[in-house]
Backbone bond lengths (Angstrom), bond angles and torsions (degrees), N, CA, C in turn:
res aa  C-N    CA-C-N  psi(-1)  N-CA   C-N-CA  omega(-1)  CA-C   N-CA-C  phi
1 X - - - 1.457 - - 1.523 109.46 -
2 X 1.585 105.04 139.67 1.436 95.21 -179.36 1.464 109.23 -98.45
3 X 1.591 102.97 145.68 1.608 97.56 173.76 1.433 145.93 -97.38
4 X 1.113 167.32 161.27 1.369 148.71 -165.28 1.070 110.41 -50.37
5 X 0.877 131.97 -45.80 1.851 134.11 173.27 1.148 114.13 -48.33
6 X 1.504 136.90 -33.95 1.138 145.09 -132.68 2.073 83.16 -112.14
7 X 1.428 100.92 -44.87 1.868 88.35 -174.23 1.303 125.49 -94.73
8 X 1.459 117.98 -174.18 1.491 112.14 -139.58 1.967 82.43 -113.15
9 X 0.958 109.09 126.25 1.607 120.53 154.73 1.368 136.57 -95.89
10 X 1.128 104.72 118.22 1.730 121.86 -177.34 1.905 103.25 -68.74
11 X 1.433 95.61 106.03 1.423 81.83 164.04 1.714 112.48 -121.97
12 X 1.285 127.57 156.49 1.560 129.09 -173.97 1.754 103.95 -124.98
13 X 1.033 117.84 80.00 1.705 152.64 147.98 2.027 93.37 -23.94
14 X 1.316 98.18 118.69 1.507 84.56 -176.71 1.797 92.18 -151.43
15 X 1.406 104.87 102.28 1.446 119.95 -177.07 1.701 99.71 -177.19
16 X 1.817 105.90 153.90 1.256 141.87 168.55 0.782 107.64 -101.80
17 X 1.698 128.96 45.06 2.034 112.44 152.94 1.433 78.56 -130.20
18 X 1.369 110.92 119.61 1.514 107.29 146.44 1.074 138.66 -54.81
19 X 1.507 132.99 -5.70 1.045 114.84 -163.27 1.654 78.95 -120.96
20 X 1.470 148.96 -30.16 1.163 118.44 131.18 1.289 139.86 -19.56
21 X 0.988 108.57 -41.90 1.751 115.51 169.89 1.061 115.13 -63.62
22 X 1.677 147.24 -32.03 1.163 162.09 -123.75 1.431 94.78 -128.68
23 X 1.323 103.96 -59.41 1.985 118.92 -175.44 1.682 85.00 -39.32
24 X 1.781 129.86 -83.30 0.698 120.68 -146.18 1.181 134.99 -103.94
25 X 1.598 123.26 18.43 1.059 137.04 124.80 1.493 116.60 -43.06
26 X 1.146 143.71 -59.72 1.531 164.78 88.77 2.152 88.41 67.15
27 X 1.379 77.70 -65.80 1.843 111.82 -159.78 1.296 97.85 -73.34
28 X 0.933 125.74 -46.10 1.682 128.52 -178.88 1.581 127.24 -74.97
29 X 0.853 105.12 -51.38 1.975 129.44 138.61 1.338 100.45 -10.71
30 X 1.833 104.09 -89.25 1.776 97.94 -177.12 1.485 115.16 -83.35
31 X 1.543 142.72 8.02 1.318 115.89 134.97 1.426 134.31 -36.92
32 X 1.342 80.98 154.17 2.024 97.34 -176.68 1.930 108.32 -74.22
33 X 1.456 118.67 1.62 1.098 120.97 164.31 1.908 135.60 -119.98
34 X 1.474 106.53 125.68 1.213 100.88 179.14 1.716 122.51 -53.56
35 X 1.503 110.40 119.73 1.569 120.32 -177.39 1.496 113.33 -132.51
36 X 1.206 105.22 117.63 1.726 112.27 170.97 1.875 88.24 -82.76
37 X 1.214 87.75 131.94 1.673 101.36 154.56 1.501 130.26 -135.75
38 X 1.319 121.15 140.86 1.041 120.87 -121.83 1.873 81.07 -143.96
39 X 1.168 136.25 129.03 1.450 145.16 -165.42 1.608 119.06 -124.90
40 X 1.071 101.83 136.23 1.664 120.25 177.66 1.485 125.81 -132.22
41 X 1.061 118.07 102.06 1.849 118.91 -158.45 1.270 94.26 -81.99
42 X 1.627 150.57 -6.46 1.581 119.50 156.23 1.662 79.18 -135.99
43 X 1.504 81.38 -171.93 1.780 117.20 173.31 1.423 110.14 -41.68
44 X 1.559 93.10 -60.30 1.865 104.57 -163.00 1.254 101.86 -59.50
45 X 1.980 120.83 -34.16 1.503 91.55 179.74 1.329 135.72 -96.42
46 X 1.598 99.91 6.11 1.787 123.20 175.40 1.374 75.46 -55.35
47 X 1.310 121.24 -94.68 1.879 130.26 -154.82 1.571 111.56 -32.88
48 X 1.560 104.75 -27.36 1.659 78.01 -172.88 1.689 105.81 -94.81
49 X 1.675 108.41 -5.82 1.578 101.60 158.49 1.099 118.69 -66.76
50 X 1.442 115.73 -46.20 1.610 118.71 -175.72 1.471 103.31 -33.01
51 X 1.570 100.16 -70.50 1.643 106.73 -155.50 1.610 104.47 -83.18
52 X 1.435 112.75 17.28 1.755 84.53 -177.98 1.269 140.48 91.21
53 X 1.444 102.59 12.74 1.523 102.44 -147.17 2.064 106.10 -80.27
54 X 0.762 83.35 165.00 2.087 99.05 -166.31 1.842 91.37 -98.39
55 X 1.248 90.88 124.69 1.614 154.62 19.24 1.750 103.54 -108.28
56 X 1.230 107.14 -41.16 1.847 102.49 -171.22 1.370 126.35 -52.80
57 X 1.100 97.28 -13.82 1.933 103.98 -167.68 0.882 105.95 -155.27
58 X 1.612 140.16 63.89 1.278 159.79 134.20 1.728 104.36 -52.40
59 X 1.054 124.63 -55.84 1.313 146.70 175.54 1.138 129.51 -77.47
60 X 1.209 119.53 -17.87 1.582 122.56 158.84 1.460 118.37 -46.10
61 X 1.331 109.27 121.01 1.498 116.08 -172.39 1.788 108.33 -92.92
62 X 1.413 123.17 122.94 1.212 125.43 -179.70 1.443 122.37 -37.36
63 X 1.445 96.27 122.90 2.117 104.58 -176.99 1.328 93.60 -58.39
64 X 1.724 118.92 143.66 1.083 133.75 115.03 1.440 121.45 -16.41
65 X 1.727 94.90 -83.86 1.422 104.95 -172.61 1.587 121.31 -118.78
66 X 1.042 150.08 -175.62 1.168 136.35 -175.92 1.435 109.62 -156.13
67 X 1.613 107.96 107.70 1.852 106.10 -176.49 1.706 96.90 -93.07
68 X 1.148 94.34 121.44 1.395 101.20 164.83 1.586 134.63 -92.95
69 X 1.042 139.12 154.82 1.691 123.80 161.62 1.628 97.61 -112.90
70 X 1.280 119.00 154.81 1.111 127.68 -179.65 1.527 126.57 -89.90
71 X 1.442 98.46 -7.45 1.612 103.44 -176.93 1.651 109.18 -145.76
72 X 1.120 122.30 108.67 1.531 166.31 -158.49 1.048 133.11 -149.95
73 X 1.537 122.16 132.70 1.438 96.59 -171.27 1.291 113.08 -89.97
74 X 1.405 149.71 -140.69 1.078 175.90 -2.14 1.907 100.89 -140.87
75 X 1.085 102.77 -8.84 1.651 121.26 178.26 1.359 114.72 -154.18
76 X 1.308 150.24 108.45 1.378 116.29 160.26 1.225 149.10 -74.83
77 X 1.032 140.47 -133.26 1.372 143.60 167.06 1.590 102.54 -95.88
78 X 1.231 121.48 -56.91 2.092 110.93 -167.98 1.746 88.64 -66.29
79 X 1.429 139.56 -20.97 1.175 133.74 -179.90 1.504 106.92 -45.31
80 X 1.799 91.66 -71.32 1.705 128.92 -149.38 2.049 81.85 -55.38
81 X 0.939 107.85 -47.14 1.669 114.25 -153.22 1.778 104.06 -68.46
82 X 1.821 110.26 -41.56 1.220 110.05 159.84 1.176 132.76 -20.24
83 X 1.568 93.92 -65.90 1.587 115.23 -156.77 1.381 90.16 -92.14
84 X 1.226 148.81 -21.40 1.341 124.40 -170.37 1.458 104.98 -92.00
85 X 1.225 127.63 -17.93 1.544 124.00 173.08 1.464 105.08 -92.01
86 X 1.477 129.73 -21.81 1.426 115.13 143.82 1.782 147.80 -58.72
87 X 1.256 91.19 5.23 1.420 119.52 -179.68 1.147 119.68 -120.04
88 X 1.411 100.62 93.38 1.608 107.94 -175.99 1.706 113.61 -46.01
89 X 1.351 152.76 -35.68 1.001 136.10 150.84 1.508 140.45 -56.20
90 X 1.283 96.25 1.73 2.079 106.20 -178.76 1.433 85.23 -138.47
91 X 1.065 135.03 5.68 1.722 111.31 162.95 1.448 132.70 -82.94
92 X 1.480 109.13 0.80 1.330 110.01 152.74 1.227 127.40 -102.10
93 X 1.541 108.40 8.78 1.333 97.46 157.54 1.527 149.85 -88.96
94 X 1.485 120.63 112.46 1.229 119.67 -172.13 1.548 125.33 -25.26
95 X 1.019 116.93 125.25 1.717 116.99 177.43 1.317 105.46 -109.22
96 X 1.414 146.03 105.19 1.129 110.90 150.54 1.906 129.03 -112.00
97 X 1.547 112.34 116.43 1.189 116.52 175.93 1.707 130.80 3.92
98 X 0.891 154.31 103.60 1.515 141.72 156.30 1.233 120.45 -120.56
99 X 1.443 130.06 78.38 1.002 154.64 179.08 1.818 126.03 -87.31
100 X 1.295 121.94 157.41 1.545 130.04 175.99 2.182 87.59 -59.28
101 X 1.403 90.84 -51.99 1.501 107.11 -144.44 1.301 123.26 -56.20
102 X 1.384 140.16 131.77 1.238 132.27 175.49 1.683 112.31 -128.01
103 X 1.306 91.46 34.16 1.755 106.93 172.78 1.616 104.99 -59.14
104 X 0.995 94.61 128.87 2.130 78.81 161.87 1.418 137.07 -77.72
105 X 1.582 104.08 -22.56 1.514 99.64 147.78 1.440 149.69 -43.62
106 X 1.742 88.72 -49.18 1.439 115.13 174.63 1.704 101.40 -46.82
107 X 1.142 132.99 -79.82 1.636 149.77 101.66 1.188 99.82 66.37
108 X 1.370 87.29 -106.24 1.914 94.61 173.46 1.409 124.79 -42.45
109 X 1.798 121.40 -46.32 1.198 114.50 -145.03 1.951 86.17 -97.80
110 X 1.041 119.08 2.41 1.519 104.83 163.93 1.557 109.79 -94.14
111 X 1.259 101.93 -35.62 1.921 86.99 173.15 1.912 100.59 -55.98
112 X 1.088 130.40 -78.30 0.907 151.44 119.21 1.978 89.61 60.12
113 X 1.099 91.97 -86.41 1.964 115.70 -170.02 1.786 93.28 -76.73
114 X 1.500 129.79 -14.21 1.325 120.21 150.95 1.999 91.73 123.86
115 X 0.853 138.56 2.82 1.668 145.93 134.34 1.492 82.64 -5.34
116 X 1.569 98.26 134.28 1.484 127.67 178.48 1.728 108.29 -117.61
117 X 1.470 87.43 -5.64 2.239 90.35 163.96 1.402 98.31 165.47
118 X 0.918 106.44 176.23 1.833 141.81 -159.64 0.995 126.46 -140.86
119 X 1.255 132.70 102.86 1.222 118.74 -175.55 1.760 103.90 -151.09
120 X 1.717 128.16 140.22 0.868 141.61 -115.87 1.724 81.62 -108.47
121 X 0.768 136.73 162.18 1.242 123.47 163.90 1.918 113.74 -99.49
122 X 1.529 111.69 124.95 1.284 96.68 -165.23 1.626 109.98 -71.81
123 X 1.464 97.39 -163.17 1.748 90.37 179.87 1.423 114.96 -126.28
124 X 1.811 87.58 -12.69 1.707 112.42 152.31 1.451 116.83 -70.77
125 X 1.704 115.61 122.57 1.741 115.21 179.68 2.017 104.35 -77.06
126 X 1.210 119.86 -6.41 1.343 110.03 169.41 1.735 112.69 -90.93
127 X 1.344 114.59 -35.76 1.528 120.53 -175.10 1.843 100.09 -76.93
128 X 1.345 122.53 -17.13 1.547 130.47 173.30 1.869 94.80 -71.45
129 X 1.329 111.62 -51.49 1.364 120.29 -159.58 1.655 87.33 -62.47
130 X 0.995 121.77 -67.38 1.952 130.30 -159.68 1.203 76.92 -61.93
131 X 1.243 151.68 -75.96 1.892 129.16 -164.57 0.633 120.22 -4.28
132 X 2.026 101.26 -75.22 1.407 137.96 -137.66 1.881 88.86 -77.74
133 X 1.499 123.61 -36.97 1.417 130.02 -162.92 1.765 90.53 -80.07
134 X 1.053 134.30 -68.57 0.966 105.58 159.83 1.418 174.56 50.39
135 X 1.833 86.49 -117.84 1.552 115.27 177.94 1.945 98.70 -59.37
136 X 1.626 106.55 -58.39 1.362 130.51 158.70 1.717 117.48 -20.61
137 X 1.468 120.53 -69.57 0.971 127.30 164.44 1.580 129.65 -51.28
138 X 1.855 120.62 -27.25 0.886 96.82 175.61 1.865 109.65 -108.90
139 X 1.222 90.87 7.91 1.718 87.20 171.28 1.229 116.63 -103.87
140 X 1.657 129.87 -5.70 1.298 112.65 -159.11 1.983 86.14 -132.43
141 X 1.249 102.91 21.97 1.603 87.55 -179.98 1.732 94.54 -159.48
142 X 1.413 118.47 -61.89 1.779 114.30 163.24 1.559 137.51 -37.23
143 X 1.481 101.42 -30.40 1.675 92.60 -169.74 1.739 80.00 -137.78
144 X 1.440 81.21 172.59 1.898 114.04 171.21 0.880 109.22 -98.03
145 X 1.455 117.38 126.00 1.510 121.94 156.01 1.564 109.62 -115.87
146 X 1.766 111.65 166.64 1.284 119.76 -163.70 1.429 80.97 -63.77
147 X 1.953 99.55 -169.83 1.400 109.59 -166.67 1.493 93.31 -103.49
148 X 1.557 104.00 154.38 1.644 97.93 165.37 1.049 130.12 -40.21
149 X 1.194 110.14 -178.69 1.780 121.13 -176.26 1.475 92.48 -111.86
């Protein structure tokens, strides 16, 4: 039997700071689990990975998990999260938040739109790393999720 450690996780990285982007790719790398990650610098182009869209993302293989940032332009994050739990084919997919923000609005209104966690982004690159190990640990080895599509 193979074990969680052993398989490969789709994750979809969805933020405009590159060097955010980098941190946690960075983070995923030295986890104890294999992860393709796969990046979208706003909203509009999370959605057209989500769904596939022709020609660029015909081939995009469905996230596991989905780190979001909440503030982007051309879509945001409480947008991206809307519409993907309004879509019966991306509404089981886990989102969890990774944002600057530690507003409590912000907070609320992503649990709120159906956000599966929150988490602040630190400002420490080792306390980002233990997140990111983590976030990893409790989705890809702690709980059950349905089976792929």
């Amino acid at each position: 039997m193979q074990s969680n450690s052993d398989s490969r996780f789709n994750i979809l990285i969805v933020d405009d700071e590159p060097g955010d982007i980098d941190l946690v790719r960075l983070a995923l790398a030295e986890g104890r689990f294999l992860c393709h990650t796969m990046v979208a610098i706003n909203g509009k182009e999370a959605m057209a990975v989500l769904r596939r869209e022709a020609p660029r993302f015909t081939d995009a293989p469905t996230p596991d998990l989905v780190l979001l940032d909440l503030n982007m332009p051309q879509m945001n994050g409480r947008e991206v999260l809307r519409a993907m739990k309004e879509d019966p084919l991306l509404a089981n997919i886990p989102v969890v938040v990774l944002t600057t923000s530690d507003v409590e609005r912000d907070i609320v209104a992503s649990y709120d739109l159906g956000a599966s966690g929150y988490i602040t982004k630190p400002v420490d690159m080792d306390q980002l790393f233990r997140d990111i190990h983590s976030v990893e640990e409790y989705w890809f080895c702690a709980v059950r999720r349905p089976p792929r599509n």
